[in-house]
C-alpha positions as CSV (number, residue, x, y, z in Angstrom):
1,X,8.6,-22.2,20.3
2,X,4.8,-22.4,21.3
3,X,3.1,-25.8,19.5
4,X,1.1,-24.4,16.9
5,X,-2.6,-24.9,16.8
6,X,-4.2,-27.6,14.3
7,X,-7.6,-25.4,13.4
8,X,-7.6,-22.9,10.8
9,X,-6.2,-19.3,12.2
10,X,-5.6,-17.4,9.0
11,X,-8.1,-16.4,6.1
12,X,-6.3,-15.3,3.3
13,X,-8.3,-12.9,1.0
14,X,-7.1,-12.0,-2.5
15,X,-9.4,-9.5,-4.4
16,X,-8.9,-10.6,-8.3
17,X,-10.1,-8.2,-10.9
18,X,-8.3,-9.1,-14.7
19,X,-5.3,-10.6,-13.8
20,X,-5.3,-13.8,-15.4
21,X,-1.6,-14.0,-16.0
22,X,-0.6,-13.3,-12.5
23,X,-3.2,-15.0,-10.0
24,X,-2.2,-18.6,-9.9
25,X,1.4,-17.4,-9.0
26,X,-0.4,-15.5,-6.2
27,X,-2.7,-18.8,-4.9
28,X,0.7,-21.3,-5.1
29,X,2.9,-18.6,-3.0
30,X,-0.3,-19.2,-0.1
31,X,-0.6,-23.3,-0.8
32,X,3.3,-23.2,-0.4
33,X,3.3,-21.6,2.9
34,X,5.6,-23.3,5.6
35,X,2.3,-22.3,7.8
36,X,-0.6,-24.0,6.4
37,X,-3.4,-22.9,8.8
38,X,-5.6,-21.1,6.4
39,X,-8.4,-21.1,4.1
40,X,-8.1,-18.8,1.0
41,X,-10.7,-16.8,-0.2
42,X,-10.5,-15.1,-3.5
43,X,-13.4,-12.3,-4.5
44,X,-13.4,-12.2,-8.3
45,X,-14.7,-8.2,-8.6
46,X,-16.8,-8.9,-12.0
47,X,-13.5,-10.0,-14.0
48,X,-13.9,-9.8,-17.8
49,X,-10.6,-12.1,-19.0
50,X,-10.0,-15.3,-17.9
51,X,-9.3,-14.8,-14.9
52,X,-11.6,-16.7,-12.5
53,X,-11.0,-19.6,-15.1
54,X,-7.5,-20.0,-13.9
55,X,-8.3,-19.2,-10.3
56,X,-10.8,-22.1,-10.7
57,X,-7.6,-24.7,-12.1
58,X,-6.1,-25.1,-8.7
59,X,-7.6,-27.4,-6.7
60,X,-7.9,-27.0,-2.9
61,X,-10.5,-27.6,-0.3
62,X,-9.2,-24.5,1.2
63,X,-10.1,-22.1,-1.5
64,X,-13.5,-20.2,-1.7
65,X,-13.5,-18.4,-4.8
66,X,-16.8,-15.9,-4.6
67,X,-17.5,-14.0,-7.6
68,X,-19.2,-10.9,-7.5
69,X,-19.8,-7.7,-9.8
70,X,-17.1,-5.0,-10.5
71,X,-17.4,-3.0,-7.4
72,X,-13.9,-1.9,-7.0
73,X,-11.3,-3.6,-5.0
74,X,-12.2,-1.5,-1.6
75,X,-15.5,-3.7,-2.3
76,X,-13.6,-6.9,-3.1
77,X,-11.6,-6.8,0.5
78,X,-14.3,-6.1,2.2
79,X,-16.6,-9.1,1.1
80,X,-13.9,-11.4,1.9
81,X,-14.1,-10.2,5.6
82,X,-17.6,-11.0,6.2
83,X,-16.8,-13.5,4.7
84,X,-14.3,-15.1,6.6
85,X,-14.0,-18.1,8.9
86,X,-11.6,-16.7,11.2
87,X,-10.6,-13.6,13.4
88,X,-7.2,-12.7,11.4
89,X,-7.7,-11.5,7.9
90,X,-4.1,-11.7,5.5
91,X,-4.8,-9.5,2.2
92,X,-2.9,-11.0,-0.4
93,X,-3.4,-8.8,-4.1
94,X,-3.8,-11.1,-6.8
95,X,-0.4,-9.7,-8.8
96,X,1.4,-10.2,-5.7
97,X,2.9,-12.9,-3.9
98,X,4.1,-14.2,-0.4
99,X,7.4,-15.7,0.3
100,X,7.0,-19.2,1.8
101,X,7.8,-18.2,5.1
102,X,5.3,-15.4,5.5
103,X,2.5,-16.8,7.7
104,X,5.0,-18.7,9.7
105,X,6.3,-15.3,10.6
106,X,3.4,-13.8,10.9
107,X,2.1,-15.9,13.4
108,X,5.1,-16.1,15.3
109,X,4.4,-12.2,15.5
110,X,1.1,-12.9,16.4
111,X,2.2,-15.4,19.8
112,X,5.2,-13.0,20.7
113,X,3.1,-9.5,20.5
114,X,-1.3,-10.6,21.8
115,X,-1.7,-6.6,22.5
116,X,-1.6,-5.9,18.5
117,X,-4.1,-6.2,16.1
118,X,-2.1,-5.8,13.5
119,X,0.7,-7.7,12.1
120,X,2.9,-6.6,9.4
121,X,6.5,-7.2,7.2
122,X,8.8,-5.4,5.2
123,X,8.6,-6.6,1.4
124,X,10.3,-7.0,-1.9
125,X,9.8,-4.3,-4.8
126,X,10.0,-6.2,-8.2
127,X,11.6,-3.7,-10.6
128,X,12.1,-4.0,-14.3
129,X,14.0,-6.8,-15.6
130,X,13.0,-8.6,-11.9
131,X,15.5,-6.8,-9.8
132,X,14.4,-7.0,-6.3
133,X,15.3,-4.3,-4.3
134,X,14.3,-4.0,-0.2
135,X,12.0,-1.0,0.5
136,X,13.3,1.2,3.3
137,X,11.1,2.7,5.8
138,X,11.6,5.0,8.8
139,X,12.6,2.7,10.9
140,X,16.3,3.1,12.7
141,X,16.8,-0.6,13.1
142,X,18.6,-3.6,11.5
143,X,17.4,-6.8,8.8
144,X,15.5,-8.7,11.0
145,X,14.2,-7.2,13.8
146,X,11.0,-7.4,15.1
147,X,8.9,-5.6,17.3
148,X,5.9,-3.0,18.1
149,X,6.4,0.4,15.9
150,X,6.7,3.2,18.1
151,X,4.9,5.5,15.8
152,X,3.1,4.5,12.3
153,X,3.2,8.2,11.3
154,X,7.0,8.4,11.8
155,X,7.5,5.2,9.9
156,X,5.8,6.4,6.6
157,X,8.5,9.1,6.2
158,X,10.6,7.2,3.4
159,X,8.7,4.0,2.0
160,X,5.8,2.7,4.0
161,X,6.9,-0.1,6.2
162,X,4.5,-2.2,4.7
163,X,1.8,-2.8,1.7
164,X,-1.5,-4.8,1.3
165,X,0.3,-8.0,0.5
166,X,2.2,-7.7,3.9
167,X,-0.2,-7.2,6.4
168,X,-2.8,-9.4,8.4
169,X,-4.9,-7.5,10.6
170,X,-7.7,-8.6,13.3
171,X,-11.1,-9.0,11.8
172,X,-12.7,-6.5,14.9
173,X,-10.1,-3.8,14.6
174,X,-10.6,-3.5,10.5
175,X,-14.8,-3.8,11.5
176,X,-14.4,-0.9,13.9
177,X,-12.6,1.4,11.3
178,X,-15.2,0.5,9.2
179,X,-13.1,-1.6,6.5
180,X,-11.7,-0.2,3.4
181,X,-13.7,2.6,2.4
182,X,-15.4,1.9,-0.4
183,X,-15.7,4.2,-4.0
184,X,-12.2,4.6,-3.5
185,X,-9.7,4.2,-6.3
186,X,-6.5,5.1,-4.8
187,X,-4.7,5.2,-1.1
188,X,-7.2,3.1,0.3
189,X,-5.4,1.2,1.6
190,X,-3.3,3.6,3.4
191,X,-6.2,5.5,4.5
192,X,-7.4,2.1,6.3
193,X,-3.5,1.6,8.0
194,X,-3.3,4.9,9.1
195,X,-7.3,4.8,10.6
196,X,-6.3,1.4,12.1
197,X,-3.0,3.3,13.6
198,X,-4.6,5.1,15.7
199,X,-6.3,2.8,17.9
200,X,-4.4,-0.2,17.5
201,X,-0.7,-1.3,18.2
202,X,1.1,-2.9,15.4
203,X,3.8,-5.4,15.1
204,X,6.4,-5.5,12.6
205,X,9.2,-7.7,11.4
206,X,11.7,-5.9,9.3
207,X,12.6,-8.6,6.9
208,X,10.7,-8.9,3.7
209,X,8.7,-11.6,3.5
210,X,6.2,-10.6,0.6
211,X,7.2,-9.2,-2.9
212,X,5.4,-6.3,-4.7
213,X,5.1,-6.7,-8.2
214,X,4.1,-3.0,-9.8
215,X,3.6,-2.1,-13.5
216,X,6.0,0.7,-14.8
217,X,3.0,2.7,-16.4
218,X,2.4,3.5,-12.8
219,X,5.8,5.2,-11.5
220,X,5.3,8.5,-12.6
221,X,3.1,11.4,-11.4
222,X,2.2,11.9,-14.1
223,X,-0.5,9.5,-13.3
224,X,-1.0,11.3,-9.9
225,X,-4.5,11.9,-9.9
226,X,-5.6,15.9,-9.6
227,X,-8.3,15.0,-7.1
228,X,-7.7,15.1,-3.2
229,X,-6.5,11.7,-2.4
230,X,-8.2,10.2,0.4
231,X,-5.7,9.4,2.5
232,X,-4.7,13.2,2.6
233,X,-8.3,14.3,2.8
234,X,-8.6,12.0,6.0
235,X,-5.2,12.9,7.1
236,X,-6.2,16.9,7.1
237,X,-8.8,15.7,9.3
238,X,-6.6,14.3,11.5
239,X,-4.4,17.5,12.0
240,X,-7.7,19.6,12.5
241,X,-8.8,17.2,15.5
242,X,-5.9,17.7,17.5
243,X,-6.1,13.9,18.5
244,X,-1.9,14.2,17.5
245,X,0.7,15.0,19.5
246,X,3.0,17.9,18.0
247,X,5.8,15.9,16.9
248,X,3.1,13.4,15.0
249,X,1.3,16.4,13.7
250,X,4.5,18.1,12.0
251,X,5.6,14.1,10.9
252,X,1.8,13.9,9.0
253,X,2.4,17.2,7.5
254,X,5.4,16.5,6.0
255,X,4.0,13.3,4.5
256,X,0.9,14.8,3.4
257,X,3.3,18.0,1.8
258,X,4.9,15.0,0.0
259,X,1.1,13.7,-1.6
260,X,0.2,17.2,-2.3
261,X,3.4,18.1,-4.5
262,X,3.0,15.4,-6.5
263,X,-0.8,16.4,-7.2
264,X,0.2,19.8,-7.7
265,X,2.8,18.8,-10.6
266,X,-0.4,17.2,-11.9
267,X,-2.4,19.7,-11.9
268,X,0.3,22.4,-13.3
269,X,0.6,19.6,-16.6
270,X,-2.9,19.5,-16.8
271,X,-3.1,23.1,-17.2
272,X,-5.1,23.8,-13.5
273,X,-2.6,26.8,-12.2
274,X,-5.2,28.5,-10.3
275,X,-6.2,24.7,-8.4
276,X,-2.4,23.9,-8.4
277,X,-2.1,27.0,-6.5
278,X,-4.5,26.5,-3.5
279,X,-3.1,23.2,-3.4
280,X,0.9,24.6,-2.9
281,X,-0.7,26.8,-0.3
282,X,-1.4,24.0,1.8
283,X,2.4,23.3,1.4
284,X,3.4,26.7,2.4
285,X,4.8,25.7,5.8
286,X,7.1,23.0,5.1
287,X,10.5,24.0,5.7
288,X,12.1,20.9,3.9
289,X,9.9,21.2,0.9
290,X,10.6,25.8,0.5
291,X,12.3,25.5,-2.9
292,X,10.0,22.5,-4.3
293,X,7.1,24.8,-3.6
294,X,8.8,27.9,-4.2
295,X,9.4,26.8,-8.4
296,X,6.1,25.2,-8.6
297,X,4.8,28.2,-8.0
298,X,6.8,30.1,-10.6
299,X,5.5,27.3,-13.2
300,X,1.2,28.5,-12.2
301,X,2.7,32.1,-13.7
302,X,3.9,30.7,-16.8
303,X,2.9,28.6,-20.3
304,X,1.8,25.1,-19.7
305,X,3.7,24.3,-22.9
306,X,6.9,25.3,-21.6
307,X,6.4,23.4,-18.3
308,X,5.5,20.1,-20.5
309,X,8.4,20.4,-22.3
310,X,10.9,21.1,-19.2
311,X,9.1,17.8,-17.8
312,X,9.7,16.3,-21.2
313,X,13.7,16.7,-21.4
314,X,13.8,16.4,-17.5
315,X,12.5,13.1,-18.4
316,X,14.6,12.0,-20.8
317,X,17.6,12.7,-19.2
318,X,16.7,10.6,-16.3
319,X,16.0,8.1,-18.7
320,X,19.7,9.0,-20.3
321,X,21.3,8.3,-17.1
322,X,19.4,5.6,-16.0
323,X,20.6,3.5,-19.2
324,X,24.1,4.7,-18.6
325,X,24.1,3.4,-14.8
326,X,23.2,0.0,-16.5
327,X,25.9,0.1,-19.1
328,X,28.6,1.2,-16.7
């Protein structure tokens, strides 16, 4: 193994906007790295609990903690790139945290693979109750393997391979994509991987080194937004420039087809058949995904009423089951 450096190679950026119960679980998981060259920088984005208070209780010369008003957390990343010391930004989200080996990994990554910019792990998904579970991507390998991913398209066709908490990127590469876009609520962070896909090489190691912590009040669609995401409005783009080969173009399709169900459902709760229509369109062509769109369909033609309450005992038997599977 390659000796390791003494100067500082990593800066760590956590945006923090109200979440005062979880951000000093976020900053110990980085001070108990096996790797410890890093400063930390955490953007507070105009927090209104106490927050930057506990940020502020752990003591490290490392730490910058920059505070800044509420400008989204596009805004908050992005701050703590110009910010940074060094030329390989790790995004840690301030809920989130990093198993102790991460950076270690990471840099090993980082010695083993010089032609990528970007460096990435599988992760944990904390469930309810604290059951971790490993997410799966695209990826026909085993637990532990590391290497250069032959497509990021093809690897977003289950789970993304990895999440914001995962992922350390070179500071040019996410400057020449322009950083995360900013005004955005939602995807932007996969609108930023799959930007930085497409003129850089990344490599991954397939063993989870980070764990997602999400709240269950976002696992439905119905908080799907009925706007265009970004990700898909940039990934339309993508299809229309022809800058894709044909198997990547069908492979974004199908994963855009997947974004756009999920809004139509939206849409078809919120009443909207006429949008949730022109949206389905869009889906038209996607053989795995005829019946899906051929029902949703059918719903635009009938009461919204009756489609809230299929969704509503649809629900609650999944919700019957699921407490069954426990029991049993």
């Amino acid at each position: 193994m390659m000796e390791k450096p003494s100067g500082v190679i990593f800066s760590v950026v956590i945006p923090l906007y109200n979440k005062e119960k979880h951000i000093q679980r976020a900053i110990n998981s980085v001070l108990f790295q096996t790797y410890q060259n890093f400063e930390l920088i955490i953007v507070d984005d105009g927090s209104t609990d106490g927050s930057f208070e506990a940020a502020s209780a752990i003591h490290d010369a490392r730490i910058r903690i920059i505070r800044q008003e509420n400008k989204g957390v596009s805004a908050a990343r992005n701050r703590g790139i110009l910010e940074a010391d060094t030329e390989w930004i790790a995004f840690l989200d301030a809920d989130d945290e990093w198993l102790p080996a991460f950076l270690e990994e990471i840099y090993e990554l980082m010695i083993a693979y010089p032609e990528c910019n970007v460096l990435a792990s599988a992760y944990l998904k904390s469930e309810e109750g604290g059951k971790l579970c490993v997410i799966q991507p695209s990826i026909s390998t085993e637990l532990g393997w590391s290497g250069v991913l032959e497509s990021y398209i093809a690897s977003i066709q289950a789970d993304t391979p990895f999440f914001p908490s995962s992922i350390v990127v070179r500071k040019s590469a996410l400057l020449e994509v322009g950083m995360f876009p900013d005004g955005i609520k939602l995807t932007e962070d996969l609108t930023t991987w799959l930007r930085l896909s497409l003129y850089n090489k990344i490599a991954y190691k397939f063993y989870p080194l980070a764990i997602y912590h999400r709240d269950a009040e976002n696992r439905s669609w119905l908080h799907f937004p009925e706007y265009e995401l970004e990700v898909v409005k940039v990934g339309k783009q993508l299809l229309a420039s022809g800058q894709l080969d044909e198997t990547e173009n069908k492979l974004l399709y199908a994963s855009l087809v997947r974004s756009e169900i999920g809004r139509a459902r939206a849409l078809i709760y919120a009443g909207k058949k006429k949008e949730a229509r022109e949206v389905l369109l869009f889906c038209k062509d996607s053989l795995n995904n005829t019946y899906t769109v051929k029902k949703l369909l059918q719903w635009t033609f009938s009461p919204t009423w009756l489609y809230r309450k299929f969704f509503s005992l649809k629900s609650r038997l999944k919700m019957l089951i699921a407490q069954l599977d426990r029991v049993t």
